[in-house]
Backbone as CSV, one residue per row, in Angstrom:
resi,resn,N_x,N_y,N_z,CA_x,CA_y,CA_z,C_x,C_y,C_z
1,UNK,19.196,-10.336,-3.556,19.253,-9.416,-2.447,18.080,-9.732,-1.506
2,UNK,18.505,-10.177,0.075,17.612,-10.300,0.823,16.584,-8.920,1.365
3,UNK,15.411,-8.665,1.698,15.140,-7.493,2.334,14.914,-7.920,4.072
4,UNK,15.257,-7.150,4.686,15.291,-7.166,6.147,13.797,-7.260,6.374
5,UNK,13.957,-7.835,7.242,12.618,-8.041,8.036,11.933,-6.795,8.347
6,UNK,10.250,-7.000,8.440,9.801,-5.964,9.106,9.629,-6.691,10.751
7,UNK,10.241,-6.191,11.861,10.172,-6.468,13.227,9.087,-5.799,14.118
8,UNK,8.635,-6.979,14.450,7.399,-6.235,15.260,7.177,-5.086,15.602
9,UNK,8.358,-4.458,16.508,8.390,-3.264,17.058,8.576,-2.276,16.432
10,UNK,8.988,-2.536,15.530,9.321,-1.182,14.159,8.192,-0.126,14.255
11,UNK,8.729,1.070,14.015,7.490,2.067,13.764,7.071,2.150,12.632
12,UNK,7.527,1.451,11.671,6.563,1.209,10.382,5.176,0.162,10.540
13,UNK,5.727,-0.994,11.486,4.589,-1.794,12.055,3.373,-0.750,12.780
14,UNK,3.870,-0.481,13.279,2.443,0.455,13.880,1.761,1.320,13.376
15,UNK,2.602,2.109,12.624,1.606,2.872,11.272,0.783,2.114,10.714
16,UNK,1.651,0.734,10.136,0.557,-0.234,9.389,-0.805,-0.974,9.928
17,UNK,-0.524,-0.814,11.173,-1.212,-1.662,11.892,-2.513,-0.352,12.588
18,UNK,-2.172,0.655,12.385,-3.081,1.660,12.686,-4.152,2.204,11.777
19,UNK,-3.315,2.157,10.739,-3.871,2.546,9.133,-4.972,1.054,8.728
20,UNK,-4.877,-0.075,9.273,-5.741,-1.471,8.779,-6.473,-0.718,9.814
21,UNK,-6.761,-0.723,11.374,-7.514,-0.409,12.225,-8.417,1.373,11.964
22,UNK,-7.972,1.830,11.273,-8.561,2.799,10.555,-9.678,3.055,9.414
23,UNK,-9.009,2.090,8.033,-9.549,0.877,7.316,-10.806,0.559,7.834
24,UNK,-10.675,-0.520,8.961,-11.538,-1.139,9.347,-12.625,-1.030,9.963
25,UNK,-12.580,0.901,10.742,-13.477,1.428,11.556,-14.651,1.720,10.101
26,UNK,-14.404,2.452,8.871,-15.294,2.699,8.225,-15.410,1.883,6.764
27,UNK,-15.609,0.460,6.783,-15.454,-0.361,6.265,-16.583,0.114,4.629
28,UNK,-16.082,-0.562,3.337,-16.887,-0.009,2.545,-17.224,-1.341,1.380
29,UNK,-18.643,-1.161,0.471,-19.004,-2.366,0.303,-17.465,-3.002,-1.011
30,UNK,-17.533,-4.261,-1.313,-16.849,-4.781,-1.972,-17.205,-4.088,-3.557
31,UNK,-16.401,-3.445,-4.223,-16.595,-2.590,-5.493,-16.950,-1.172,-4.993
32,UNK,-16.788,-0.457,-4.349,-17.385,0.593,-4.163,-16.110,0.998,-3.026
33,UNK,-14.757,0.919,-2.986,-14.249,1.465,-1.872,-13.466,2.356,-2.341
34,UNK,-14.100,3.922,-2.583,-13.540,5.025,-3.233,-12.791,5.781,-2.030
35,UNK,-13.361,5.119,-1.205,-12.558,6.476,0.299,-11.554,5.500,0.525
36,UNK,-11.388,4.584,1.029,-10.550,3.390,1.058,-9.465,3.715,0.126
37,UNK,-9.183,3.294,-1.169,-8.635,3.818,-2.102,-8.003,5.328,-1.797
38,UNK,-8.715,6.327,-1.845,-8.260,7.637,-2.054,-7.237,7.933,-0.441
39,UNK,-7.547,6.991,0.557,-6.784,7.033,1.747,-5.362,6.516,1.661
40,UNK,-5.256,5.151,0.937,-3.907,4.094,0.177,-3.217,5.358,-0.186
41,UNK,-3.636,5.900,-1.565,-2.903,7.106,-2.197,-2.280,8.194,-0.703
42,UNK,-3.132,7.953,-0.229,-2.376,9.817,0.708,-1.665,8.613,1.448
43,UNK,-1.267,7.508,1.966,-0.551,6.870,2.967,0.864,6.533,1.426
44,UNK,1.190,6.194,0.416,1.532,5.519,-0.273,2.174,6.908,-1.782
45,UNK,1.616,8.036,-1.248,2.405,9.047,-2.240,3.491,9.728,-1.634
46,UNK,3.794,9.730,0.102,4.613,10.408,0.512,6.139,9.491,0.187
47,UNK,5.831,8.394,-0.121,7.077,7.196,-0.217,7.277,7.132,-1.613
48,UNK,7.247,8.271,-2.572,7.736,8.423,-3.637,7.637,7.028,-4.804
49,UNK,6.954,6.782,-5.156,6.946,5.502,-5.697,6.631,5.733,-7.188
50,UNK,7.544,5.435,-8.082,7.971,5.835,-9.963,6.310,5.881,-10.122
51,UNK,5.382,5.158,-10.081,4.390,5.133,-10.757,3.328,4.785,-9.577
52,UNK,2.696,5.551,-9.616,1.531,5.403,-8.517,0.039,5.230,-9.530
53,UNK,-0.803,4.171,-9.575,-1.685,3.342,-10.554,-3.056,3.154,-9.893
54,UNK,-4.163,3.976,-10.484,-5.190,3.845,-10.216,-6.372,3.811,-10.688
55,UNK,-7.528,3.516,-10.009,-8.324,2.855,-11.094,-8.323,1.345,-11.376
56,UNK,-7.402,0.451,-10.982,-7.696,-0.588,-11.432,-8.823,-1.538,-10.722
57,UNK,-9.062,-1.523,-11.863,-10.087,-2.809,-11.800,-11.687,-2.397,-10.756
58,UNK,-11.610,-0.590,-10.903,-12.440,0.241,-10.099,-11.910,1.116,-9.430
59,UNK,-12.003,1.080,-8.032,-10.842,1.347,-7.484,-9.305,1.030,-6.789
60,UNK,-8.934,0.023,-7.669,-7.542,-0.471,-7.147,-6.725,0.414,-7.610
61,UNK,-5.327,0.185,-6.525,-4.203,0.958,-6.312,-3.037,0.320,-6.150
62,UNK,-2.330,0.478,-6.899,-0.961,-0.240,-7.270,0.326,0.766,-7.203
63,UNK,1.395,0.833,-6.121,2.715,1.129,-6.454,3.717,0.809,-7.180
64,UNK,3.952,1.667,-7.798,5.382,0.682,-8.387,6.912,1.317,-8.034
65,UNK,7.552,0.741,-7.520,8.560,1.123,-6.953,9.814,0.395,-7.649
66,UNK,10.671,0.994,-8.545,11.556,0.086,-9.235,12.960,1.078,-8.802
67,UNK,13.794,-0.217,-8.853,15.045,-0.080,-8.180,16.216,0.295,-9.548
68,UNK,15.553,0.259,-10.360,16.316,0.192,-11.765,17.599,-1.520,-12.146
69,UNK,17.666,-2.155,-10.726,17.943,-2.951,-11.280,17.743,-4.195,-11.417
70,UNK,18.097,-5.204,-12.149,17.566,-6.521,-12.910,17.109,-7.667,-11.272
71,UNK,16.245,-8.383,-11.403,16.200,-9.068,-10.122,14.891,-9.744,-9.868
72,UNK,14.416,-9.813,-8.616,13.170,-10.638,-8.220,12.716,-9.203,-7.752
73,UNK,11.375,-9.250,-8.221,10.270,-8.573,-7.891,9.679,-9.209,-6.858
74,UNK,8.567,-8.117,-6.334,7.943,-8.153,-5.025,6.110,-8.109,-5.253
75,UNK,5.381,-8.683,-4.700,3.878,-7.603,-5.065,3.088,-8.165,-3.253
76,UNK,2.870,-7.011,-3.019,2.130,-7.007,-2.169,0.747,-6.932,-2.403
77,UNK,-0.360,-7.627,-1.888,-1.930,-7.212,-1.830,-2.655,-7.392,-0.604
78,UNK,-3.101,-6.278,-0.669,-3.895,-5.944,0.544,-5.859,-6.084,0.180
């Protein structure tokens, strides 16, 4: 199963692209990005995702979003 493109103009692009420029205004040191993190969660819990994972590796944040069926997986990192 192919997934559709994200297209420039999309209004998901601009959320994303607002939320990095947001990110980026209060930047935090490498191991220590607890606000960073706790921001992912409030952008990334309204999209319902089976298992929302945190803590890793400090503060990393992992979705998991499963379709229930058999196939190619995805992983995004930011």
């Amino acid at each position: 199963m192919t997934m559709p493109a994200l297209a420039y103009d999309d209004a998901r692009t601009s959320t994303l692209v607002a939320l990095r420029r947001e990110l980026h205004q209060a930047p935090e040191i490498s191991g220590d990005e607890a606000a960073t993190a706790l921001r992912i969660v409030d952008v990334l819990t309204p999209l319902r995702p089976d298992r929302l994972v945190t803590g890793l590796g400090g503060h990393g944040v992992a979705a998991v979003f499963d379709s229930g069926v058999p196939g190619p997986s995805a992983l995004f990192r930011c």
